[in-house]
C-alpha positions in Angstrom: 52.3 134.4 123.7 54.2 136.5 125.7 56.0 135.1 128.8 56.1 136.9 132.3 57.9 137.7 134.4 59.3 137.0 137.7 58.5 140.7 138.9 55.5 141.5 137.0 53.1 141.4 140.2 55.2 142.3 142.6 53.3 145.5 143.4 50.2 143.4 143.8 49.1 143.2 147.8 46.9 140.1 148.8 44.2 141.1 151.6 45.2 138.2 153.8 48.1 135.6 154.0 47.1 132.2 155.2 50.1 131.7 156.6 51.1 134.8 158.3 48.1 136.3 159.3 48.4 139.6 157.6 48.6 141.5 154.3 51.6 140.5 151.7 52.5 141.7 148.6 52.9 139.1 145.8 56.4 139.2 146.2 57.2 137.4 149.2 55.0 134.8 147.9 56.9 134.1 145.5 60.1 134.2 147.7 59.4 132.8 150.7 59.9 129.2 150.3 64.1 129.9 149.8 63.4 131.9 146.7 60.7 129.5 145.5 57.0 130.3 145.5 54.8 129.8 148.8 53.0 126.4 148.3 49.7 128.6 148.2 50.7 130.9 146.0 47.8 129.2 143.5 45.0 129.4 145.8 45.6 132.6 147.4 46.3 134.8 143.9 44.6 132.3 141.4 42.0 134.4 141.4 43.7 137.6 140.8 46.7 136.8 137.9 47.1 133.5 135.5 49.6 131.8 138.2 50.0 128.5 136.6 51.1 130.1 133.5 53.5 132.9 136.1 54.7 129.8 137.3 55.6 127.8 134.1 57.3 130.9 132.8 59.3 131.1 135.6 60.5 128.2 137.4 61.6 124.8 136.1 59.5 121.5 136.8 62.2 120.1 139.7 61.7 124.1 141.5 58.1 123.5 141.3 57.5 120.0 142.6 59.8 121.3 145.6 57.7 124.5 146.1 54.6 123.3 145.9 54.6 120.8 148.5 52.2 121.0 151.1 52.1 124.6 153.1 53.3 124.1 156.7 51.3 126.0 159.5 51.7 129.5 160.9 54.0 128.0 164.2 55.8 125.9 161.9 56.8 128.9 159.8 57.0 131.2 162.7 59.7 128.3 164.4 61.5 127.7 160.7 62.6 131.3 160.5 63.4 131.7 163.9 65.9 128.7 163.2 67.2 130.8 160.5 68.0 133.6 162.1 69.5 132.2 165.3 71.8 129.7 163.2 
């Protein structure tokens, strides 16, 4: 079998993000939690690629079980990376 990988769907655009309210490209969601997947990155493109195989391809057990922790809600994000940026 043939791995993939990390930038293989990159191009892809997802109609809606959960968490931000507006169209994403695959990319970011596998970015945005620092450089680690989204915690929704399985529901939101399961349907579309093979993401638990993406994912064991591509990240190590210990990146995972920190990724996919539960998904905080749009504020919280919204607040987190303005934290980031005023810092």
């Amino acid at each position: 079998m043939i791995r993939m990988s990390k930038e293989e769907f990159d191009d892809k655009q997802f109609w809606r993000c959960p968490t931000l309210g507006g169209e994403v490209p695959f990319v970011h969601c596998r970015k945005t939690n620092d450089t680690l997947p989204c915690p929704r990155i399985i529901e939101c493109w399961g349907r579309k690629i093979d993401v638990p195989r993406f994912l064991q391809d591509n990240y190590s057990q210990e990146e995972l079980s920190k990724a996919l922790r539960p998904a905080s809600g749009r504020l919280d994000t919204i607040f987190e990376t303005a934290r980031k940026f005023s810092s």
